[in-house]
TIBARO-649009 format. One record per residue: residue number from 1; residue in three letters; x, y, z of N, C-alpha, C, O in turn. Coordinates in steps of 0.02 Angstrom, whole numbers, plus 50000, padded with zeros to 5 digits. Atoms other than C-alpha are relative to their C-alpha. Layout:
<rs>
R  num  residu    npx    npy    npz   capx   capy   capz    cpx    cpy    cpz    opx    opy    opz
R  NUM     ALA      X      Y      Z      X      Y      Z      X      Y      Z      X      Y      Z
...
</rs>
This chain:
<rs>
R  num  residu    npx    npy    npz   capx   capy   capz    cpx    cpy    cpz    opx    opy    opz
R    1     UNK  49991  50070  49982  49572  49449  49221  49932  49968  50011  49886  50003  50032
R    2     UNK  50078  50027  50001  49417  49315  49217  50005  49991  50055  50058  49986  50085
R    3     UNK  50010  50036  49933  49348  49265  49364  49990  49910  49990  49950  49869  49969
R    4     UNK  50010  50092  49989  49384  49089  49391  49954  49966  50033  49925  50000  50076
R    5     UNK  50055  50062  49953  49267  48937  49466  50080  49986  50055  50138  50008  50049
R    6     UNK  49950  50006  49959  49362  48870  49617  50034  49954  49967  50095  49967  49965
R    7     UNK  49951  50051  50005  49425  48708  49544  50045  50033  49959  50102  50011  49969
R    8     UNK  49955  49946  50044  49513  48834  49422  50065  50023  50047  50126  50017  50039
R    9     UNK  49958  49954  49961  49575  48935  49568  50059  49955  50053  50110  49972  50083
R   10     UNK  49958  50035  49936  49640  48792  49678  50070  49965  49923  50130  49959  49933
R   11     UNK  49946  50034  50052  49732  48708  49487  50045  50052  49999  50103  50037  49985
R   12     UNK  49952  49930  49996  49812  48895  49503  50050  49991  50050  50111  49996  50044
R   13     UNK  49951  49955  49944  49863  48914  49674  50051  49913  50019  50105  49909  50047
R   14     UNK  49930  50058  50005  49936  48703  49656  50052  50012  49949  50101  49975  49946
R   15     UNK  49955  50007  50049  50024  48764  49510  50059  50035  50017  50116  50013  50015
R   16     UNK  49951  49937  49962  50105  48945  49589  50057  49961  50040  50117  49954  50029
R   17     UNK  49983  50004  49933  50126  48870  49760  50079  49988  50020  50115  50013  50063
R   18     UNK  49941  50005  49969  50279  48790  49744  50070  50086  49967  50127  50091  49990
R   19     UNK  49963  49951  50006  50364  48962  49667  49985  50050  50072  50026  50070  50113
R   20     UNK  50038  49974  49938  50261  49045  49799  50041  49988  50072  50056  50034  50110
R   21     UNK  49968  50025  49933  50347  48952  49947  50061  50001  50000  50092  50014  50051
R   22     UNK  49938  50003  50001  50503  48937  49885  50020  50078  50017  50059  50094  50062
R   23     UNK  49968  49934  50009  50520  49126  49848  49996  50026  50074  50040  50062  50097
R   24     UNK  50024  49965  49928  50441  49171  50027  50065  49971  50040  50104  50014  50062
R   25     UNK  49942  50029  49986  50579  49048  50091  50080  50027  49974  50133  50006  49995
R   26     UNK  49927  49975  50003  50722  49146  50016  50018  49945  49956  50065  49974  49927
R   27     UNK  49949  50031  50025  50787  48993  49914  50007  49997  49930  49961  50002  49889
R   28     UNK  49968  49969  50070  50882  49012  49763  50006  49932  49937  50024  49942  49879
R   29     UNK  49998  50062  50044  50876  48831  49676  49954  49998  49936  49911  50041  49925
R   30     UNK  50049  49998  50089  50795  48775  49481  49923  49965  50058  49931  49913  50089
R   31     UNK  50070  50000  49969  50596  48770  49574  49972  49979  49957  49915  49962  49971
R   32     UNK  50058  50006  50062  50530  48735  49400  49990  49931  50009  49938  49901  49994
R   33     UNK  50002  50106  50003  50589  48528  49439  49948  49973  50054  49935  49916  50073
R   34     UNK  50049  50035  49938  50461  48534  49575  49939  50007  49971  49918  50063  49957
R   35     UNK  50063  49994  50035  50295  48482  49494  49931  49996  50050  49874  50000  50028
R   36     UNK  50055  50029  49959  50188  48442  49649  50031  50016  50074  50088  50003  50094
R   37     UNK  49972  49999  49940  50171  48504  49833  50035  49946  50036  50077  49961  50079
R   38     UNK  49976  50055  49973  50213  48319  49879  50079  49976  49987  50111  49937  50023
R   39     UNK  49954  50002  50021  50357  48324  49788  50055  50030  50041  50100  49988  50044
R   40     UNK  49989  49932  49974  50437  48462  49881  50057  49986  50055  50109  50017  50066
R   41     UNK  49966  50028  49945  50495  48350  50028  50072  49969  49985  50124  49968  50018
R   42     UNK  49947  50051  49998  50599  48237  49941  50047  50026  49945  50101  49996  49939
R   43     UNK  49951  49948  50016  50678  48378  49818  50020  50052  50019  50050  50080  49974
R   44     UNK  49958  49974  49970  50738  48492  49923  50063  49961  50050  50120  49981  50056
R   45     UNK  49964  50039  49970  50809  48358  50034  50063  50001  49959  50117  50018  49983
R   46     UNK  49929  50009  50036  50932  48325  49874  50027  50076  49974  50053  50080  49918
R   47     UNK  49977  49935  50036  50976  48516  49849  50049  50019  50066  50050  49999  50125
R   48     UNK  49939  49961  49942  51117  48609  49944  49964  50055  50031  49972  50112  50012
R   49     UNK  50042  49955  49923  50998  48692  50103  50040  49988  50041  50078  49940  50051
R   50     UNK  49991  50001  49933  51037  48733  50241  49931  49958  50045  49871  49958  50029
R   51     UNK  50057  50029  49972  50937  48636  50361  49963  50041  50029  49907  50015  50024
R   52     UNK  50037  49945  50000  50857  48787  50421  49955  50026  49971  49905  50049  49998
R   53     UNK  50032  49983  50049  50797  48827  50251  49961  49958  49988  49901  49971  49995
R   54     UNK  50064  50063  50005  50713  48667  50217  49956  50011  50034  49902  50028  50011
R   55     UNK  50044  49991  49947  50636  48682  50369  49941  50041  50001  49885  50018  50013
R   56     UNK  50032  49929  50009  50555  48845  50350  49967  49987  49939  49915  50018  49937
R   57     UNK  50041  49991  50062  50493  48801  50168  49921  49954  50014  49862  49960  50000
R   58     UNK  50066  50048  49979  50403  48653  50246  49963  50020  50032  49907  49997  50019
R   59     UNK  50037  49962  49947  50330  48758  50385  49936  50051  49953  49877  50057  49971
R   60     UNK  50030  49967  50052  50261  48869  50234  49963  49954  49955  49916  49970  49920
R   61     UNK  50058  50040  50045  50193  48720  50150  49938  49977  50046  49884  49958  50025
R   62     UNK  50061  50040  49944  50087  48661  50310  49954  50063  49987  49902  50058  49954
R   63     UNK  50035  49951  50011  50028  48837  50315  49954  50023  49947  49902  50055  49952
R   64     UNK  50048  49980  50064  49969  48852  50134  49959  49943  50017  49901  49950  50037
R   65     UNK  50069  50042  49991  49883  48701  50154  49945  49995  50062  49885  49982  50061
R   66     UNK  50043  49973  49942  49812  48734  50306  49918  50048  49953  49858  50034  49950
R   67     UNK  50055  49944  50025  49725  48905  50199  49970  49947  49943  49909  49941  49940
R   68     UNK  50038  50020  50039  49685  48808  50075  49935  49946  49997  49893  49939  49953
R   69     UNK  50051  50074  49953  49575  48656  50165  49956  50065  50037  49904  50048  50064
R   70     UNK  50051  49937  49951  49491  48831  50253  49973  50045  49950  49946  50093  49978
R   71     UNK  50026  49933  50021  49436  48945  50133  49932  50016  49999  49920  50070  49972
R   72     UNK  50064  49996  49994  49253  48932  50161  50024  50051  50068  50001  50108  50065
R   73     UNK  50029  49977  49941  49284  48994  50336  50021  50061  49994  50052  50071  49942
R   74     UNK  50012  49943  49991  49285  49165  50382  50084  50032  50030  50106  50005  50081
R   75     UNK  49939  49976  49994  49466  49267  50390  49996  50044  50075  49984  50103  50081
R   76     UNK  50008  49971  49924  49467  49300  50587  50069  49990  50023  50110  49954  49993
R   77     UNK  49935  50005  49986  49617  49329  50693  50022  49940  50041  50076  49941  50070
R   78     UNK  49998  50071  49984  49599  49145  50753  50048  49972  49960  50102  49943  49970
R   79     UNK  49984  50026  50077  49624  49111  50577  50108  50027  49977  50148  49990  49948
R   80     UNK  49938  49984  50005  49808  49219  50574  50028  49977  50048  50089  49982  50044
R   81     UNK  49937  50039  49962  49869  49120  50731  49992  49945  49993  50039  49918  50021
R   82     UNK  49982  50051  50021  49826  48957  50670  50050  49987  49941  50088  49939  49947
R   83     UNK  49945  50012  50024  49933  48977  50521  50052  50043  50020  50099  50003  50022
R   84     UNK  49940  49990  49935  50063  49072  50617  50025  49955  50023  50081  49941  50003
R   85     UNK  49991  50076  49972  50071  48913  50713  50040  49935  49951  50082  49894  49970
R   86     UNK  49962  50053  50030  50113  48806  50559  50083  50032  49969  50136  50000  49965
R   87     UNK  49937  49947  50037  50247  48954  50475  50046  50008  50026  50098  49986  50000
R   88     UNK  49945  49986  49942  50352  49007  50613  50016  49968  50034  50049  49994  50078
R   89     UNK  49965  50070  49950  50395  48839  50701  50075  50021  50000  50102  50041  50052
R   90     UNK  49936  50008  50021  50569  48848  50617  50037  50073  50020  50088  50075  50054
R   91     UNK  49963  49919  49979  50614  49054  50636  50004  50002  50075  50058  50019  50100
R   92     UNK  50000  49971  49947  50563  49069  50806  50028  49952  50037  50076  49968  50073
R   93     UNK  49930  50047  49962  50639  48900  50880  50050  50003  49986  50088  49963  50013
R   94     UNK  49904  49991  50016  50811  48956  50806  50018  50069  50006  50061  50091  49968
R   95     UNK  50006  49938  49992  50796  49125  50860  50002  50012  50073  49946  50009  50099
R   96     UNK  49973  50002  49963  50885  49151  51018  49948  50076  50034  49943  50088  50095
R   97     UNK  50020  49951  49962  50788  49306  51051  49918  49999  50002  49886  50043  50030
R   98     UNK  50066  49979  49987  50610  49271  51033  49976  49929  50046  50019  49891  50066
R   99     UNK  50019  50030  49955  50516  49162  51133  49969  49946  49980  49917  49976  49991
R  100     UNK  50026  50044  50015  50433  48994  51071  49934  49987  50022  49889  49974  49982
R  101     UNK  50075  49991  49984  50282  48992  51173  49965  50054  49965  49904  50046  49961
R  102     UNK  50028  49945  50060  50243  49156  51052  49988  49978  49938  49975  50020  49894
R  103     UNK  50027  50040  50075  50205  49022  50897  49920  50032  50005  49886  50015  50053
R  104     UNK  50063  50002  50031  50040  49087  50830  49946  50039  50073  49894  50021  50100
R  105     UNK  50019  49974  49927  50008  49204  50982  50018  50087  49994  50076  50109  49997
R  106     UNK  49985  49918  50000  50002  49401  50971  50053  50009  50040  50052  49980  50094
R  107     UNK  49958  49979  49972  50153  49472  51021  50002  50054  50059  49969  50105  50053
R  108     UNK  50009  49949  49946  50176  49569  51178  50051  50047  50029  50051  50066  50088
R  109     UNK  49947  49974  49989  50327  49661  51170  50021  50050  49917  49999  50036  49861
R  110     UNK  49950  49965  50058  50435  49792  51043  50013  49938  49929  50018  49877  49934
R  111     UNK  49955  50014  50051  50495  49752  50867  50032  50047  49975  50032  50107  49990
R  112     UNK  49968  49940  50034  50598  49817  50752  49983  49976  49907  49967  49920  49888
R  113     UNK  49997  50022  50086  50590  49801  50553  50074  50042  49952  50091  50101  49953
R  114     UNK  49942  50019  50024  50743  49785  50456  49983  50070  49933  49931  50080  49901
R  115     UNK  50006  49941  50071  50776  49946  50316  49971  50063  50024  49964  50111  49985
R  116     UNK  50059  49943  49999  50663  50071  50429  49996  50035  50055  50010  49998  50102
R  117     UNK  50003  50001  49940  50643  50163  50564  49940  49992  50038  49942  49994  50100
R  118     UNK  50058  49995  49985  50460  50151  50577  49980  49940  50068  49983  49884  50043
R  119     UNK  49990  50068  49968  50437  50020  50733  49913  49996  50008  49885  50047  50028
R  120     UNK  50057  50024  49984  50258  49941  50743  49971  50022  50090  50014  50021  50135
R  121     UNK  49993  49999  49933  50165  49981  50916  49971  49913  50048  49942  49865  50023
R  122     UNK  50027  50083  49989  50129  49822  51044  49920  50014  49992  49882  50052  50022
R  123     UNK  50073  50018  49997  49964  49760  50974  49946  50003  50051  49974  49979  50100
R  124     UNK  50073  50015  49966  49801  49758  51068  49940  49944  49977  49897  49964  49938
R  125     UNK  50049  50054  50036  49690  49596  51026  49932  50029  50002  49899  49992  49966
R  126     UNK  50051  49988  50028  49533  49684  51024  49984  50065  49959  49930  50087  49940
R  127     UNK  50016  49951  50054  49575  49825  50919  50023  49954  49930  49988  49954  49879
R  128     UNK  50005  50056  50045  49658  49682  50811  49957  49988  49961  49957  49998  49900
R  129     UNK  50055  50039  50041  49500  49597  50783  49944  50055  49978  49898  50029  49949
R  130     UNK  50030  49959  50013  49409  49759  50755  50006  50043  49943  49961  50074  49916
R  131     UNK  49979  49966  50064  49525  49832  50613  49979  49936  49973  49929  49943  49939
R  132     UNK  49965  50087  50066  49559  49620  50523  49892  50029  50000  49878  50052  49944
R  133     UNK  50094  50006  49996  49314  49643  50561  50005  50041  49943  49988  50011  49892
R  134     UNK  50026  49971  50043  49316  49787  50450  50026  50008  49941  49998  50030  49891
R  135     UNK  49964  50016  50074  49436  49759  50321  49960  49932  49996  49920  49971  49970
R  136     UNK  50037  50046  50030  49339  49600  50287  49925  50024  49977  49878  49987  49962
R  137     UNK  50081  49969  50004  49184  49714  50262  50010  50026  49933  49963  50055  49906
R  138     UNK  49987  49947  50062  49275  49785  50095  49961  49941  49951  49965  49879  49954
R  139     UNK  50034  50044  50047  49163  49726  49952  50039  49971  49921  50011  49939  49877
R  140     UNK  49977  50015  50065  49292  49705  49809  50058  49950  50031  50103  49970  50068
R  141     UNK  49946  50053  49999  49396  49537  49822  50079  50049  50011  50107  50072  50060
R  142     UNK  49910  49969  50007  49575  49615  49776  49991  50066  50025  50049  50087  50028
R  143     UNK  49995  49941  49954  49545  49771  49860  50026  49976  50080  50075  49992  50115
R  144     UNK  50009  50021  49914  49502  49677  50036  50076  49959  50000  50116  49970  50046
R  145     UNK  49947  50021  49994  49649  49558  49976  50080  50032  50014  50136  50016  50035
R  146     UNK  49911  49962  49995  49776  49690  49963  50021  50049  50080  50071  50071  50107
R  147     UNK  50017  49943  49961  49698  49794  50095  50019  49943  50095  50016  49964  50153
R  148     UNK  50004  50037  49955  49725  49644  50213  50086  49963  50008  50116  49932  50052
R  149     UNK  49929  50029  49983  49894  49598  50183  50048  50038  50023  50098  50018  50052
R  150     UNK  49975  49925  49995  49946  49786  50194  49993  50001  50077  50040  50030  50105
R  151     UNK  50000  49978  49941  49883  49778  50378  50043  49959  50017  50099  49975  50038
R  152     UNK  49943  50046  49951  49965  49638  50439  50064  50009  49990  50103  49982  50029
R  153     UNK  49925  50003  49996  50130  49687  50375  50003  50082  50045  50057  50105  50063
R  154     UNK  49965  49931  49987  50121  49865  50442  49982  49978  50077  50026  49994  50117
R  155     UNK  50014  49998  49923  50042  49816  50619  50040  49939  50026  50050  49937  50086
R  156     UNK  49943  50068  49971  50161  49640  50636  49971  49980  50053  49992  49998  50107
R  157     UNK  50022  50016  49934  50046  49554  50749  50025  49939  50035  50004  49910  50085
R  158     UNK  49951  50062  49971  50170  49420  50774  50089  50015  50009  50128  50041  49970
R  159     UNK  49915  49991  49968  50350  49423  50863  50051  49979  49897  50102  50009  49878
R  160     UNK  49967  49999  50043  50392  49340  50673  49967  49986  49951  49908  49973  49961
R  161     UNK  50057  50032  50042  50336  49292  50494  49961  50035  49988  49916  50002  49962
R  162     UNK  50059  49970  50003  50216  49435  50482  49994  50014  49916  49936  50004  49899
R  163     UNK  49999  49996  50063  50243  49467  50294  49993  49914  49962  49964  49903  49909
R  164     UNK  50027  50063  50057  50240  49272  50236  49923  49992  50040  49877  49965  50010
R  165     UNK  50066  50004  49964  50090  49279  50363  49948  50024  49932  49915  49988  49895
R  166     UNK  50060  49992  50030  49987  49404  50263  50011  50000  49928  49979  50042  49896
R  167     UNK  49997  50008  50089  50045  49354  50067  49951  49915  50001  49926  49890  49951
R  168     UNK  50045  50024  50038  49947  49212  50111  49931  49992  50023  49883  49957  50006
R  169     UNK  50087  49978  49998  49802  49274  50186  49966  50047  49950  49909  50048  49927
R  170     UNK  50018  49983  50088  49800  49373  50040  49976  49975  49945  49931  49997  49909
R  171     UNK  50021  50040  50045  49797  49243  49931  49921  49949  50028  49889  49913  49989
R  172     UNK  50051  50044  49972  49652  49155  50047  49936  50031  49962  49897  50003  49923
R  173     UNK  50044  49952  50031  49546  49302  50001  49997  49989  49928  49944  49974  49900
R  174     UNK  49999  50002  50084  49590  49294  49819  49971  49938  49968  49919  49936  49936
R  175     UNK  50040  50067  50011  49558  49117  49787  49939  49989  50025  49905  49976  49975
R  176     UNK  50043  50010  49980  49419  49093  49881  49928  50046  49960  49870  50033  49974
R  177     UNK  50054  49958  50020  49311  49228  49775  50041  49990  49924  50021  50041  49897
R  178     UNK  49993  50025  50067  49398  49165  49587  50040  50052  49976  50040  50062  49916
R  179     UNK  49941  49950  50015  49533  49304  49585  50060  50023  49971  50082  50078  49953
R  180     UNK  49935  50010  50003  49687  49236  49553  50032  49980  50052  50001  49950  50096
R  181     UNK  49926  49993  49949  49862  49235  49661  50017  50058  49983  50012  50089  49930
R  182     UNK  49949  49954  50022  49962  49356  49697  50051  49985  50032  50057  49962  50089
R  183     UNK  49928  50041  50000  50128  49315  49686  50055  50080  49995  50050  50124  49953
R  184     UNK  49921  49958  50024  50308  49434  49710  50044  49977  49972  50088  49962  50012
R  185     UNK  49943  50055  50030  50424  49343  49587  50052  50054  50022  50040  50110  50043
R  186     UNK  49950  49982  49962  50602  49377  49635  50029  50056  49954  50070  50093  49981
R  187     UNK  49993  49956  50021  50623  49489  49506  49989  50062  50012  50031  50104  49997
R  188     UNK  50035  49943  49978  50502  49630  49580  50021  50000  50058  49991  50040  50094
R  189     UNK  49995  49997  49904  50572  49603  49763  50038  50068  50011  50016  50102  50057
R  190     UNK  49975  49930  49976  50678  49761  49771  49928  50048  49998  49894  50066  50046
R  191     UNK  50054  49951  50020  50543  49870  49684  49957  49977  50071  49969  50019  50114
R  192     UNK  50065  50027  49966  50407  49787  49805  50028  50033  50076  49995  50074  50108
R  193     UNK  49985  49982  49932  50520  49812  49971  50003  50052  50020  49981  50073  50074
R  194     UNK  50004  49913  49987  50567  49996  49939  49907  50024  49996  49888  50073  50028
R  195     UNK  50082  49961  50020  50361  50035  49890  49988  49984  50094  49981  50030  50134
R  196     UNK  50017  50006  49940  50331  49943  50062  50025  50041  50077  49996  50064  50126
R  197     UNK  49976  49940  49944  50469  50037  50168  49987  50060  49998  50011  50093  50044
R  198     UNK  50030  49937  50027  50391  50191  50094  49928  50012  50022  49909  50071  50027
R  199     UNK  50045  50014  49984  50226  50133  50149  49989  50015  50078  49947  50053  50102
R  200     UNK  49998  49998  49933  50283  50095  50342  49997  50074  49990  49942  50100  49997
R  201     UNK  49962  49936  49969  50365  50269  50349  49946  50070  49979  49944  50124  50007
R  202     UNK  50038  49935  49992  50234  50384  50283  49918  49998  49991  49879  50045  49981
R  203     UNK  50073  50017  50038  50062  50281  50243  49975  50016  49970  49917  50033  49982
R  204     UNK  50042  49962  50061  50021  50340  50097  49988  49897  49948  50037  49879  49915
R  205     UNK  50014  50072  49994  49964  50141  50051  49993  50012  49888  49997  49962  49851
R  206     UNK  50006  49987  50065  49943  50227  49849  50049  49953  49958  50017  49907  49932
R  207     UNK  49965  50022  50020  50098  50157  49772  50011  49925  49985  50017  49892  49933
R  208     UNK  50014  50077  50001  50096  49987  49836  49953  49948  49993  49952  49888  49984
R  209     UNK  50086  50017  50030  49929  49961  49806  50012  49989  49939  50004  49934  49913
R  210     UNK  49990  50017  50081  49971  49986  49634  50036  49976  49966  50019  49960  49909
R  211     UNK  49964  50055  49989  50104  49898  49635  50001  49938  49988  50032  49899  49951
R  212     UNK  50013  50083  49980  50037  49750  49698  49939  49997  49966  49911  49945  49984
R  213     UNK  50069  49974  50041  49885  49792  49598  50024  49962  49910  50007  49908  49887
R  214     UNK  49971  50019  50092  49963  49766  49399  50044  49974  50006  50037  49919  49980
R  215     UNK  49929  50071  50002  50134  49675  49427  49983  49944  50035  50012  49895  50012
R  216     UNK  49985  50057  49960  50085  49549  49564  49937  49958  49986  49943  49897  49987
R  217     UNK  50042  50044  50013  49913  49495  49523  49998  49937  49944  50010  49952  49885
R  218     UNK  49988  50062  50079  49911  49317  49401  49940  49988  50020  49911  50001  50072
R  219     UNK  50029  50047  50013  49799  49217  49338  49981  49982  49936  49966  49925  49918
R  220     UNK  50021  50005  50060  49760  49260  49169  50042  49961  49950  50017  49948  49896
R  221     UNK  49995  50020  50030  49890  49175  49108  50029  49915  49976  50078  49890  49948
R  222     UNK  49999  50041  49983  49867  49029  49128  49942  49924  49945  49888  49947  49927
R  223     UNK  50043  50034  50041  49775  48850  49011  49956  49960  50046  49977  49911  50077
R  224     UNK  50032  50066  49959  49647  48761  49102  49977  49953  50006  49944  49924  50049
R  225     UNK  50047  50046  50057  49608  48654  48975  50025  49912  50059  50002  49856  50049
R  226     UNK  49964  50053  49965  49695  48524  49096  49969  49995  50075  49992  49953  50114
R  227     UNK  50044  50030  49943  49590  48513  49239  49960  49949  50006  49904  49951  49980
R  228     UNK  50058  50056  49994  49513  48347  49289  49927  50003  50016  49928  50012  50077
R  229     UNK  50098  49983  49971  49317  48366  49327  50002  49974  50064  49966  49994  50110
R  230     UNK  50033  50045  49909  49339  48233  49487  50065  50031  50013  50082  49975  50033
R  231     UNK  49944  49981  49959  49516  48321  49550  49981  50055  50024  49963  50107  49996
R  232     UNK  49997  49935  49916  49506  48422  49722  50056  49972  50035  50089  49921  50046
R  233     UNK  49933  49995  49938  49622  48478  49834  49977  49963  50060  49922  49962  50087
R  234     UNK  50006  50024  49954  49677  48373  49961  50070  49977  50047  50123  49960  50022
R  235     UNK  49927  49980  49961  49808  48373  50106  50045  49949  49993  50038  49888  50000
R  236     UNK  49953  50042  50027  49950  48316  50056  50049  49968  50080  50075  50002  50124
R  237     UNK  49951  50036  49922  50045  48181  50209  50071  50006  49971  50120  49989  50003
</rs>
């Protein structure tokens, strides 16, 4: 895959995004009629959601844009509870069991994860920022990218959201150094979930690595003959 310039990488990750959000969102509607993050608001509104679901996709769009207006800065665990903060509004205020003051705030109690018996232990914020320090020290883009999304789902440093958490700090990494996206289309989601519950339960990180390595990485195929010279990203109201 080439390495892209950024305006490349950002015409990429506006083009993905809305499959990207939708899919992270669970929803099952034609995604192809959505041409533009701005768009997003006022076609799902006319689709049969649950208001829940809407909710949650929008929470996922603040969040990408959030990473995307940041990618100069430096991937710190600041950086995973500010978008935390925009993602999980919707799960955790309708979620009778977790706590709302826990938006974008290390968790301080048990979880459990769904398929496994493996249970995460309660975090520590300065071993946190001491593993997220040295996985940012890895010198190959999609290594550090994969190697970074892999932690946050196995250590869950949030009560919720920890998996749409790190697909797109993943992608922060990736874009930001001319990488691509990496994307799970809904096709690969079984394959992807068993590699991952296979992952929790015995860390052997080989599989899903590779995995997420040749099926999930894009970019190559893609025309870019369509990029404006004066168009940059910019937050969409």
């Amino acid at each position: 895959m080439k390495k892209l310039s950024r305006k490349e990488e950002l015409w990429l990750a506006k083009k993905t995004s809305i499959a990207i959000l939708c899919d992270m969102a669970d929803y099952q509607g034609n995604k192809e009629k959505i041409k533009d993050l701005k768009e997003i608001n006022t076609y799902l509104k006319n689709q049969n959601l649950t208001w829940h679901k809407f909710l949650c996709t929008l929470d996922l769009k603040k969040g990408w844009e959030l990473m995307l207006n940041n990618l100069d800065k430096d991937l710190s665990l600041q950086t995973l509870c500010d978008i935390h903060q925009e993602i999980a509004k919707t799960d955790i205020l309708n979620n009778p069991y977790h706590n709302y003051k826990k938006i974008g705030s290390i968790r301080d109690s048990k979880i459990l994860i769904s398929g496994t018996k493996y249970s995460p232990k309660i975090p520590i914020k300065q071993e946190l920022e001491e593993q997220l320090t040295k996985i940012q020290k890895i010198k190959d883009p999609k290594e550090k990218s994969i190697n970074t999304m892999l932690w946050i789902m196995k250590t869950q440093p949030f009560q919720d959201c920890n998996k749409r958490l790190a697909l797109i700090c993943a992608n922060k990494i990736l874009i930001e150094n001319g990488e691509g996206i990496l994307y799970i289309p809904k096709t690969l989601k079984k394959t992807y979930i068993n590699k991952l519950l296979k992952y929790y339960e015995t860390d052997d990180s080989k599989e899903i690595k590779e995995f997420l390595m040749n099926k999930c990485l894009k970019g190559v195929d893609y025309d870019y003959t369509n990029i404006s010279n004066n168009k940059t990203y910019t937050k969409s109201k």
